[in-house]
C-alpha atoms as a printed R data frame, in Angstrom:
   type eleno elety resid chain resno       x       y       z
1  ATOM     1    CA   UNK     A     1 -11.237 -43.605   0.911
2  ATOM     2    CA   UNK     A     2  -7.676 -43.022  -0.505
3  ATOM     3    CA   UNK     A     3  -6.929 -39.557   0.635
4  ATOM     4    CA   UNK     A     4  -6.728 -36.088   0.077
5  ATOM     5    CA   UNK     A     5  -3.049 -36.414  -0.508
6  ATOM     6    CA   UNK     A     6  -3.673 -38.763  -3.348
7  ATOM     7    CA   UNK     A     7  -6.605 -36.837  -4.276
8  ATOM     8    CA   UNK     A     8  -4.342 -33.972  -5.016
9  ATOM     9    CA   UNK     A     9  -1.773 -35.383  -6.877
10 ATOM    10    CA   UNK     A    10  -3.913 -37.035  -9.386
11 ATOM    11    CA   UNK     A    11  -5.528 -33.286 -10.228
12 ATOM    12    CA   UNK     A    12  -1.909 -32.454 -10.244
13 ATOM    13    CA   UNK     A    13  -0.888 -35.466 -12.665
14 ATOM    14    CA   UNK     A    14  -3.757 -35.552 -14.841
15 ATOM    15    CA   UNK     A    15  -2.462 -33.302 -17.581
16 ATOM    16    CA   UNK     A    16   0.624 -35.353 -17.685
17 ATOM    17    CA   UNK     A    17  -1.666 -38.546 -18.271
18 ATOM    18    CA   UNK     A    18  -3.070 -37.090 -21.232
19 ATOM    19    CA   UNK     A    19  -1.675 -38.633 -23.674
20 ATOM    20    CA   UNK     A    20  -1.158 -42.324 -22.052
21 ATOM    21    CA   UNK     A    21  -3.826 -44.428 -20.237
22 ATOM    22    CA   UNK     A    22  -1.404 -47.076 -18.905
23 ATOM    23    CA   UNK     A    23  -1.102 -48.079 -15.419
24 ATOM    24    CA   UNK     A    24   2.174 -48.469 -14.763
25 ATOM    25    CA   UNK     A    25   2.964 -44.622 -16.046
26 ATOM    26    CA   UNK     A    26   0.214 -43.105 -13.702
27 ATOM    27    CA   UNK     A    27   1.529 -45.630 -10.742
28 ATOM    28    CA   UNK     A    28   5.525 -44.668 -11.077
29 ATOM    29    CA   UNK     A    29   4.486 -40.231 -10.975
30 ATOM    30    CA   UNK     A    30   1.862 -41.346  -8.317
31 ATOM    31    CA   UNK     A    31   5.425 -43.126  -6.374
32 ATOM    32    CA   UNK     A    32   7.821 -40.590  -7.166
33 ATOM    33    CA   UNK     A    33   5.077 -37.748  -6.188
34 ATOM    34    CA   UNK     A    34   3.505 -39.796  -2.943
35 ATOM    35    CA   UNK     A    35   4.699 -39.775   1.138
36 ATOM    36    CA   UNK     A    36   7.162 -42.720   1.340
37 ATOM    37    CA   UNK     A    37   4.118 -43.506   4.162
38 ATOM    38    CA   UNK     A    38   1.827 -43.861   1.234
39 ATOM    39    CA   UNK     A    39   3.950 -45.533  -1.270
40 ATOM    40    CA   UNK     A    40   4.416 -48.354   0.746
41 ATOM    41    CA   UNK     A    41   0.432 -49.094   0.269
42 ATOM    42    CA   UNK     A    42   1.757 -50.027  -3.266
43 ATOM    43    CA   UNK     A    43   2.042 -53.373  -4.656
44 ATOM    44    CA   UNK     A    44   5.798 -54.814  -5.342
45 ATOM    45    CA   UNK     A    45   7.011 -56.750  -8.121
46 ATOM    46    CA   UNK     A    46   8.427 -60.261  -7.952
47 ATOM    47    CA   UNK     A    47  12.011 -59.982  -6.737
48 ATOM    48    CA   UNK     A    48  12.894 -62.869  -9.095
49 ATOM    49    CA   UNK     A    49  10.375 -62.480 -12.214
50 ATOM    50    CA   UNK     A    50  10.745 -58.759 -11.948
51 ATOM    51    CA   UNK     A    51   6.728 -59.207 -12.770
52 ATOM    52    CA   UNK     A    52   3.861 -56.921 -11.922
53 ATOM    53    CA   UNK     A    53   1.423 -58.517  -9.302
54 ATOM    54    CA   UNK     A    54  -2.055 -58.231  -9.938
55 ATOM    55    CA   UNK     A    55  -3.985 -55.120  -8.394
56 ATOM    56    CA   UNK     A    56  -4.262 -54.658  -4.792
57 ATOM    57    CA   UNK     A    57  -7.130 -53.232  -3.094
58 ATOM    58    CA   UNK     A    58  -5.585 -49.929  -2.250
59 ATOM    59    CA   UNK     A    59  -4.710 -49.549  -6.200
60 ATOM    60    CA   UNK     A    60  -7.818 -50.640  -7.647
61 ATOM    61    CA   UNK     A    61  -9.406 -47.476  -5.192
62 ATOM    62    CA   UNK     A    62  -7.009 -45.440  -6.657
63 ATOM    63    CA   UNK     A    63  -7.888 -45.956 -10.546
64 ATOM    64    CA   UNK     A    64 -11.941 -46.022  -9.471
65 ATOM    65    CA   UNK     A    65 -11.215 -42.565  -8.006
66 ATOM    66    CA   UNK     A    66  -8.832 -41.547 -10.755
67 ATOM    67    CA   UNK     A    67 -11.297 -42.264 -13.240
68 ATOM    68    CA   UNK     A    68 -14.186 -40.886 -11.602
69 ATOM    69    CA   UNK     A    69 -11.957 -37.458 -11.350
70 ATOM    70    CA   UNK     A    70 -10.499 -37.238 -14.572
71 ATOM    71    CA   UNK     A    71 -13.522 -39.238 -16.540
72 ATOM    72    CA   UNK     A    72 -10.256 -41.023 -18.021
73 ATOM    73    CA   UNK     A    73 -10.169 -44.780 -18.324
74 ATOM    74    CA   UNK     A    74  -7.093 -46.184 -17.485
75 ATOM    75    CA   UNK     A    75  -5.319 -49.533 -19.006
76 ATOM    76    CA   UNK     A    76  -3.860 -51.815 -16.579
């Protein structure tokens, strides 16, 4: 389970995600909305790529429950 925090603030977000489906844009409101607590579930990037890292665990619960709330697909 993710949480009822999280839980809320993806009802909350999902009318700003209407118009994009990308990851990144649903994972910065999710940080900037989120319990520093929470936020450090988050993956990090690389320090000296500045890349993305693949999914963690805790994220790929969060798009399953996104999508299954919303019934919106989301890119990653």
């Amino acid at each position: 389970m993710i949480g009822e925090e999280i839980e809320n603030t993806i009802l909350e977000l999902s009318p700003a995600m209407d118009k994009d489906d990308e990851w990144l844009k649903l994972k910065r409101l999710l940080l900037v909305s989120l319990h520093p607590e929470v936020r450090s579930k988050f993956s990090r990037r690389d320090e000296i790529t500045k890349k993305q890292p693949s999914l963690n665990e805790f994220e790929k619960k969060i798009l399953m429950r996104y999508e299954s709330i919303t019934g919106k697909k989301i890119r990653v």
